[in-house]
C-alpha positions in Angstrom: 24.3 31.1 7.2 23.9 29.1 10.3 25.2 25.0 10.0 21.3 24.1 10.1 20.7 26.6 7.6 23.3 25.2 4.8 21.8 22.1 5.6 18.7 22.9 4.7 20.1 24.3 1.3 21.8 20.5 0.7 18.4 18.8 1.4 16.2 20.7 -1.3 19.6 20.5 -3.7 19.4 17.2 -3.1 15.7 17.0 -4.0 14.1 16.3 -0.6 10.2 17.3 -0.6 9.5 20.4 1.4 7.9 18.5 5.1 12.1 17.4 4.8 13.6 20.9 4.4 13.2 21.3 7.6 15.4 22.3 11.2 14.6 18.1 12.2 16.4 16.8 8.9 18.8 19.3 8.8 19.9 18.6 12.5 19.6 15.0 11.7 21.3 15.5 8.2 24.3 17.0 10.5 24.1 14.3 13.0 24.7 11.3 10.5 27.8 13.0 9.0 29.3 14.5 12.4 29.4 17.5 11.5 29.8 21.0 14.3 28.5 24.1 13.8 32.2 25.2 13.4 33.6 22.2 11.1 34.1 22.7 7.3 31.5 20.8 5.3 34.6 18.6 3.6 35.2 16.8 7.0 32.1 15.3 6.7 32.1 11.7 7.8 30.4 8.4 7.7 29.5 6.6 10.8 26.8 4.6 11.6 24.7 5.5 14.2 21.6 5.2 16.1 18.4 7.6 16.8 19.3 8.0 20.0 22.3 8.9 19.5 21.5 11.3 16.9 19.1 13.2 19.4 22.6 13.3 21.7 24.7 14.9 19.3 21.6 17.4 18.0 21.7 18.2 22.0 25.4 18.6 22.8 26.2 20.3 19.5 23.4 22.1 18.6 21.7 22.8 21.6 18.2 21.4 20.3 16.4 19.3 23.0 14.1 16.6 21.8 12.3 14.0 23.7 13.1 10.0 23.2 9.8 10.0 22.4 10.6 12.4 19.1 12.5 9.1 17.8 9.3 7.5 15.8 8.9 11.3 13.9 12.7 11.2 13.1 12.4 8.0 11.6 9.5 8.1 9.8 9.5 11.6 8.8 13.0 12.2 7.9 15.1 8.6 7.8 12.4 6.8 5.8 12.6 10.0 3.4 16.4 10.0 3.3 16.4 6.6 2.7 14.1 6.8 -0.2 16.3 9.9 -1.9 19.6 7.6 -1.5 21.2 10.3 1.0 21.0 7.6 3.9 21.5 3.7 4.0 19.6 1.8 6.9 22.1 -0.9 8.9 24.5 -1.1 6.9 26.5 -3.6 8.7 23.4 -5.9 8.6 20.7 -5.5 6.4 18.5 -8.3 8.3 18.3 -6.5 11.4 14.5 -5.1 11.5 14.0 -2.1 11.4 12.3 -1.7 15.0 15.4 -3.4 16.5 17.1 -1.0 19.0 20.3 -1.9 17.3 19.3 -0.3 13.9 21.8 2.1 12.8 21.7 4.8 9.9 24.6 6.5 8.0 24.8 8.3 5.1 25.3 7.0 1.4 28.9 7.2 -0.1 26.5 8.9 -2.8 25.8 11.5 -1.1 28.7 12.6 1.2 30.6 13.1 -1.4 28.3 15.8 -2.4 27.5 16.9 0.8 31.9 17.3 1.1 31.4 19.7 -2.0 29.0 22.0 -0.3 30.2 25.9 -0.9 32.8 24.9 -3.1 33.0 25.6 -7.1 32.0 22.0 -7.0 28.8 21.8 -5.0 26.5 22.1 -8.5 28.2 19.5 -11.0 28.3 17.1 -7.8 24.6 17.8 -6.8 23.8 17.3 -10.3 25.0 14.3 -11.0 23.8 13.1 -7.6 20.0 13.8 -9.0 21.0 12.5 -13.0 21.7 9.0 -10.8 19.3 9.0 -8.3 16.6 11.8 -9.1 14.8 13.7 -7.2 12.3 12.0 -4.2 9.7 16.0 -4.2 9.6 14.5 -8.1 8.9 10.7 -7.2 6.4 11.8 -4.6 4.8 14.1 -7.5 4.4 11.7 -9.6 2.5 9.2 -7.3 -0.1 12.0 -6.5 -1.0 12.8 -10.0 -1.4 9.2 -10.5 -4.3 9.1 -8.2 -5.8 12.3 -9.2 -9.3 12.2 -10.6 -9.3 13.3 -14.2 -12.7 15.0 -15.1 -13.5 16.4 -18.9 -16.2 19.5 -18.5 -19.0 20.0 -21.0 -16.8 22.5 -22.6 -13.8 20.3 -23.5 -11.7 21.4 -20.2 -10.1 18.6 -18.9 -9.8 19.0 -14.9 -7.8 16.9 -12.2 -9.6 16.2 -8.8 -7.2 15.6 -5.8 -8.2 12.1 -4.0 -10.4 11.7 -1.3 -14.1 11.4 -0.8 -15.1 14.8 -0.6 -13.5 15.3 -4.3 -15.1 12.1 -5.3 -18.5 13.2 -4.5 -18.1 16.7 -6.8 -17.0 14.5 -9.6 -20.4 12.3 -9.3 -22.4 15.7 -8.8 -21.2 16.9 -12.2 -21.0 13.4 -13.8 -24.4 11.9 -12.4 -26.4 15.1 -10.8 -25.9 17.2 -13.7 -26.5 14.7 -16.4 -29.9 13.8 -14.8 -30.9 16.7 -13.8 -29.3 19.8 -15.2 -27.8 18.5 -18.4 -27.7 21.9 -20.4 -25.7 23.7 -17.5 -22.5 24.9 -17.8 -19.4 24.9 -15.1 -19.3 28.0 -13.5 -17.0 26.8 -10.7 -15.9 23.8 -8.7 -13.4 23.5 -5.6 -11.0 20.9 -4.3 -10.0 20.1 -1.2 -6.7 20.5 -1.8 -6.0 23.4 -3.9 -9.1 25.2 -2.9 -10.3 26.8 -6.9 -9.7 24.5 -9.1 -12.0 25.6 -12.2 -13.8 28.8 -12.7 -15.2 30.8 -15.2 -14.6 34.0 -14.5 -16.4 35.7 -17.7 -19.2 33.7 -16.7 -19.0 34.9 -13.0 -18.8 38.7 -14.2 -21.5 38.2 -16.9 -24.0 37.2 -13.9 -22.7 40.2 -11.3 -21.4 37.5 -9.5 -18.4 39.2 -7.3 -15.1 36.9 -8.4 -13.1 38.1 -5.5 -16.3 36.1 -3.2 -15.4 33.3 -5.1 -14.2 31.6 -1.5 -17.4 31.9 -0.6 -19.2 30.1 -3.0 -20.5 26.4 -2.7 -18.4 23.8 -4.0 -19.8 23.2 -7.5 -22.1 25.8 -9.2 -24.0 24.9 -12.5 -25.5 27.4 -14.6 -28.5 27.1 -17.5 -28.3 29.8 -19.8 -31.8 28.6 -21.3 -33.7 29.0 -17.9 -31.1 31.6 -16.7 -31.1 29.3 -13.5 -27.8 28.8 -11.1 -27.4 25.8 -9.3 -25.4 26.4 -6.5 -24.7 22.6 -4.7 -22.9 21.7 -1.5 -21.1 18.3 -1.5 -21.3 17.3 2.0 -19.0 14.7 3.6 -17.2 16.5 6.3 -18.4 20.3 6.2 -22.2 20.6 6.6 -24.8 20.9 3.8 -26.8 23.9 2.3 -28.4 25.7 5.8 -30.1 28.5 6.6 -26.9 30.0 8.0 -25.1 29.3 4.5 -28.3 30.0 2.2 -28.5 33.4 3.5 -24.6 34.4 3.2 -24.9 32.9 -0.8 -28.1 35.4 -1.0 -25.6 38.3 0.1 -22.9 36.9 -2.6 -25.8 36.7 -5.2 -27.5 39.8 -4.3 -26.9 41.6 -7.9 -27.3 38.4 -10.3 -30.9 38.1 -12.0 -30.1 34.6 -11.9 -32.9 32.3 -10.6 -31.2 30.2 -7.6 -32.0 26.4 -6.7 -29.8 25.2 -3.9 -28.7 21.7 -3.7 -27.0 19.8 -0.5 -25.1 16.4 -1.9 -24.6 13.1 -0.2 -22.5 10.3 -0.4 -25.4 8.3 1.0 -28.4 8.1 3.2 -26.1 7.6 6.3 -24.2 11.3 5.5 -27.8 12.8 4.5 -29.3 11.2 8.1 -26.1 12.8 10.0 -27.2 16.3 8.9 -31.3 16.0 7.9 -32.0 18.6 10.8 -29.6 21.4 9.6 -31.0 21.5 5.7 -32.7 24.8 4.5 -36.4 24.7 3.4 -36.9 25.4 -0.1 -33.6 23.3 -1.2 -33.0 19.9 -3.0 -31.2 16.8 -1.7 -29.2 14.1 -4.0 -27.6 11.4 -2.6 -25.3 9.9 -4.8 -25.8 6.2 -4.4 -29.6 6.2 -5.2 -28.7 9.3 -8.0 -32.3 9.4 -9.9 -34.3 11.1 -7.5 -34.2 14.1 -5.7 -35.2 14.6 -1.8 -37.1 18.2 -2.2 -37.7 20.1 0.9 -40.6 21.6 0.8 -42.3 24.0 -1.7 -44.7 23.1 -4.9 -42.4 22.4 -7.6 -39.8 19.7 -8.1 -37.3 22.5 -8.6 -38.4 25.9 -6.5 -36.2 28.5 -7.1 -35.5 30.7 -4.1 -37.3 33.5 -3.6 -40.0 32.9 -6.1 
């Protein structure tokens, strides 16, 4: 393994969140300690030393060019991360100096070079494991603050849910929370994205029971409801970036669908009449419009019935 490479290795041992395992923090990683692509990982050193210099020694030694203007990345993508995991310690010989001074200085944590000195020695896992038992693990810390702003939803059948943040997530929430209780409040779940992690519930007996093809399940909308009563699917958009349920979109679902006896009412969702304005001339006929802040009516779009289902 290349230097860069074994640095890498140290950075995720040391519990560094993947965007950190990377050939940027390894090269600055190697930079902070002095350390050549020929040198034995137990002469690391501690020096203090400035961004500019570290994109110096990353060229002379390493033969990585990066622009002066690469200096705010390095800092805020790798430093302020280092920083936070107790591998690095900003101006050490003055912790007043701001941070935007061109005087600011990193080096690395007594902590941590003493780990880093134990790298491919018999060592290297009690000294990386007490390094995380006293300082933890930052891809852990970071973890931990995203689930606490996840969106916990409970399903009509029990299954409790966790939304990623973000509007677009928000909206889906409301749609089964507000839509479906006013509207629809004998469906079941069938299937619900999220930004994020793309399927985040589905029912997949459900899906095969109504011939709907699970392997298209990429290609269904982002929430779809289904009343066994009526035998009616609901198949709903949320729309706050990507656009609402048109023609384009209502005929590829009507390909997906094409085997299911299920009756089909399409519904584009809105944030608000601003969203709904944005998007009013690329809505299908024969579909239903909710916006969530005025959530006790429906927009319908042509056709006799409140609800017209497709087709009929």
């Amino acid at each position: 393994m290349s230097k860069i490479d074994e640095a890498i290795t140290i950075l995720e041992g040391l519990g560094l969140p993947k965007a950190q395992q990377n050939e940027r923090s390894a090269l600055t990683l190697l930079a902070l300690i002095d350390l050549k692509e020929d040198t034995h990982w137990s002469k690391s050193k501690k020096r203090a030393i400035r961004i500019h210099d570290i994109l110096i020694f990353i060229q002379e030694h390493y033969g990585k060019h990066y622009a002066e203007n690469t200096r705010e990345t390095i800092r805020r993508q790798t430093l302020h991360q280092f920083e936070q995991a107790g591998i690095t310690v900003r101006n050490p010989d003055n912790s007043l100096r701001p941070t935007n001074s061109p005087k600011t200085v990193y080096a690395i944590a007594d902590d941590a070079l003493k780990v880093i000195k134990n790298y491919s020695t018999s060592n290297w896992e009690s000294a990386v494991a007490e390094f995380v038992k006293k300082k933890g693990r930052l891809i852990e810390r970071y973890e931990k603050r995203r689930e606490t702003h996840l969106m916990s939803l409970n399903l009509p059948n029990g299954t409790l849910v966790n939304f990623s943040p973000g509007k677009h997530n928000e909206l889906q929430v409301k749609v089964i929370e507000e839509f479906r209780k006013r509207f629809c409040p004998e469906t079941e779940v069938v299937y619900v994205g999220d930004t994020a992690r793309k399927l985040l519930h589905v029912d997949r007996a459900l899906l095969e029971q109504l011939k709907i093809p699970i392997t298209e399940h990429d290609k269904l909308p982002d929430v779809v409801l289904y009343d066994p009563t009526k035998n009616q699917l609901f198949l709903i958009e949320a729309v706050t970036a990507h656009g609402p349920l048109s023609p384009k979109r209502q005929i590829e679902l009507e390909e997906t669908l094409e085997h299911s006896s299920a009756k089909r009412i399409y519904v584009s969702a809105f944030p608000d009449f601003r969203e709904f304005k944005r998007h009013i001339g690329n809505i299908a006929w024969d579909t239903e419009v909710w916006i969530e802040n005025n959530p006790d009516h429906l927009i319908h779009f042509n056709g006799p019935q409140f609800f017209t289902v497709y087709g009929a």
